[in-house]
C-alpha positions in Angstrom: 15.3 -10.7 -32.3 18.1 -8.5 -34.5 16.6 -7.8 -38.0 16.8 -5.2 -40.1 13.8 -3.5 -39.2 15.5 -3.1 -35.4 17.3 0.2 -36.5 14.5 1.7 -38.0 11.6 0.7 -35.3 14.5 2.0 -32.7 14.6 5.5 -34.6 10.8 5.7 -35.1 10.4 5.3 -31.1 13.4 8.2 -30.4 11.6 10.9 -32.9 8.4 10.2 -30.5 9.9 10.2 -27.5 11.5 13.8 -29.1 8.4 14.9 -29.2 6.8 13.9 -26.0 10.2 14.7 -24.1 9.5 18.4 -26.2 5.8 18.4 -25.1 6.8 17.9 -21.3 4.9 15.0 -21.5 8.0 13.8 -19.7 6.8 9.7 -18.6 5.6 9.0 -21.6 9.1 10.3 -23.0 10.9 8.1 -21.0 8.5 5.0 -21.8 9.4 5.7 -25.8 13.4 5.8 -25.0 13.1 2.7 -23.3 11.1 1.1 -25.8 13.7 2.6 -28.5 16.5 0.9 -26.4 14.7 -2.5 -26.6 15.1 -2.1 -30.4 19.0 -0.7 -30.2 20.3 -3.6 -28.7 19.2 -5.6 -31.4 20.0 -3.6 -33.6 23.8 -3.7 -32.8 24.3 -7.5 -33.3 22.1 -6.9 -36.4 24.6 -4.3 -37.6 27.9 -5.6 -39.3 30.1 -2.1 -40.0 32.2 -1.7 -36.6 32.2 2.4 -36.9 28.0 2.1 -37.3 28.3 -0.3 -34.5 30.1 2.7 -32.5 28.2 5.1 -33.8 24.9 3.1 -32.3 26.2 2.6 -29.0 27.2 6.5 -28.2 23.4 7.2 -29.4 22.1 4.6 -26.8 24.5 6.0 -24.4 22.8 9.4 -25.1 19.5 8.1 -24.9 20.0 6.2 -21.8 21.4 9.3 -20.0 18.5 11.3 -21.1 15.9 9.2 -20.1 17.5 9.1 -16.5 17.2 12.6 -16.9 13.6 12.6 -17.4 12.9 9.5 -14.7 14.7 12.2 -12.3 12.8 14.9 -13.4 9.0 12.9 -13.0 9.9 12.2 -9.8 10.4 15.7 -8.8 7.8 16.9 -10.6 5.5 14.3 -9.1 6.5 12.8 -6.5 5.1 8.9 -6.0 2.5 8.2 -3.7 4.6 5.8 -2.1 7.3 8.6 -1.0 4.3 11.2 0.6 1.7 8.5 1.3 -1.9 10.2 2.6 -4.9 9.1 4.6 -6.4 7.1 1.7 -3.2 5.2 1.5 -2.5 4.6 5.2 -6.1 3.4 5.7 -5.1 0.9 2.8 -2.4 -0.2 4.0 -3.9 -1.0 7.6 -6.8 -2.4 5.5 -4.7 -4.8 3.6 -1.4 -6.6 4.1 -0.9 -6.6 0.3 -0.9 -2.9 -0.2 1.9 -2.6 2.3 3.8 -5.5 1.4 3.6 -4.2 -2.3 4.8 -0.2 -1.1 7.7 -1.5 0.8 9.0 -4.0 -1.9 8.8 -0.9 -4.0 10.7 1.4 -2.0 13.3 -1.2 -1.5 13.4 -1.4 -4.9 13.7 2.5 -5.6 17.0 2.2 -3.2 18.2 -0.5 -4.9 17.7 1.0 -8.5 19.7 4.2 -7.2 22.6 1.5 -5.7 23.0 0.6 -9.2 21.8 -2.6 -8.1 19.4 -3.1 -11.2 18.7 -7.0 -11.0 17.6 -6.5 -7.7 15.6 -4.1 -8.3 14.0 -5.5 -11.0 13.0 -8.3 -8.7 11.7 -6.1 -6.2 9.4 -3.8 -8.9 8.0 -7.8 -10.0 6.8 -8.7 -6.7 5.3 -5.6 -5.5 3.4 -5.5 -8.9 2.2 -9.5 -8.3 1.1 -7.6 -5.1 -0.7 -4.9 -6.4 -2.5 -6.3 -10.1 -4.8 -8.3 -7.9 -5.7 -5.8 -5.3 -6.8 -3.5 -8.5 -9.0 -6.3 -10.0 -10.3 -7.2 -6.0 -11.3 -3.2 -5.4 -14.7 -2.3 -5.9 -13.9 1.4 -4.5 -13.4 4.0 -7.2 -10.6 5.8 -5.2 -8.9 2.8 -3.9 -8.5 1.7 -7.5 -7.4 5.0 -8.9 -4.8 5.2 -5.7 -3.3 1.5 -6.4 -3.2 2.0 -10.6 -1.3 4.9 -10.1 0.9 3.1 -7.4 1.0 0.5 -10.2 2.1 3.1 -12.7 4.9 4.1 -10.8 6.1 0.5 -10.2 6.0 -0.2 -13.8 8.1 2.7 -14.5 11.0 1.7 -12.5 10.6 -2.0 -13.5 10.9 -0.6 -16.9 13.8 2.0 -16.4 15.8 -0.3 -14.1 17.0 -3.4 -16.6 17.0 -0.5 -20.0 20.1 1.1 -17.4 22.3 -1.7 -17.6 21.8 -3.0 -21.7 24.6 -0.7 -23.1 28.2 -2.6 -23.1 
């Protein structure tokens, strides 16, 4: 909801995600500028002076491209382990139909996020992670839980990024 504090909760967020981004804590980083963005947009229909107004939207533009930056960047630096799956995972996925189910709506969704396709996407990350919370609270094996949280982690990620993309007018 626009209010006043929008601005300001927006900014707080963007000096942390400064610092994370400066740490190379880079996911967290990216988490912060999305949460920033959720505040921005408010903040614009909040905000009644058209050259602020302008002024706002080439920050969020800014912000937007430097979180996809950083998106980019984790998934170099550590690459999902959806896109280099190992035995742990295949076992899991012969094990149970959910895990597999859950890593291809995922990677559908990844191609869909880089189509530009971001409602679709969205969609996609939503369904694999209805797929995966369960299986997480069902495992009683340490490294099968550790391997589907951080499965869940990356899901969550994209199903952040992928609807912050497409706020800016």
């Amino acid at each position: 909801m626009p209010s006043a504090q929008s601005l300001s909760r927006a900014r707080s967020l963007i000096k942390q995600a400064v610092v994370k981004d400066s740490e190379g804590k880079l996911g967290l980083a990216v988490t912060l500028y999305c949460e920033a963005l959720e505040h921005f947009l408010p903040a614009l229909e909040y905000e009644d002076d058209p050259s602020t107004v302008e002024a706002l939207k080439e920050k969020i533009k800014q912000y937007i491209e430097r979180a996809e930056i950083l998106k980019a960047a984790v998934k170099e630096k550590r690459p999902f382990l959806r896109e280099k799956p190992h035995k742990l995972l295949d076992e899991m996925q012969k094990k149970y139909v959910a895990v597999k189910a859950a890593l291809i709506k995922a990677q559908n969704a990844d191609k869909l996020e880089s189509r530009g396709e971001y409602d679709r996407a969205l969609e996609c990350y939503q369904a694999a992670l209805e797929l995966l919370l369960p299986m997480i609270e069902g495992t009683s094996n340490r490294e099968e839980r550790l391997l589907l949280k951080s499965e869940r982690g990356a899901v969550e990620m994209g199903s952040y990024i992928a609807p912050s993309t497409q706020a800016v007018p």
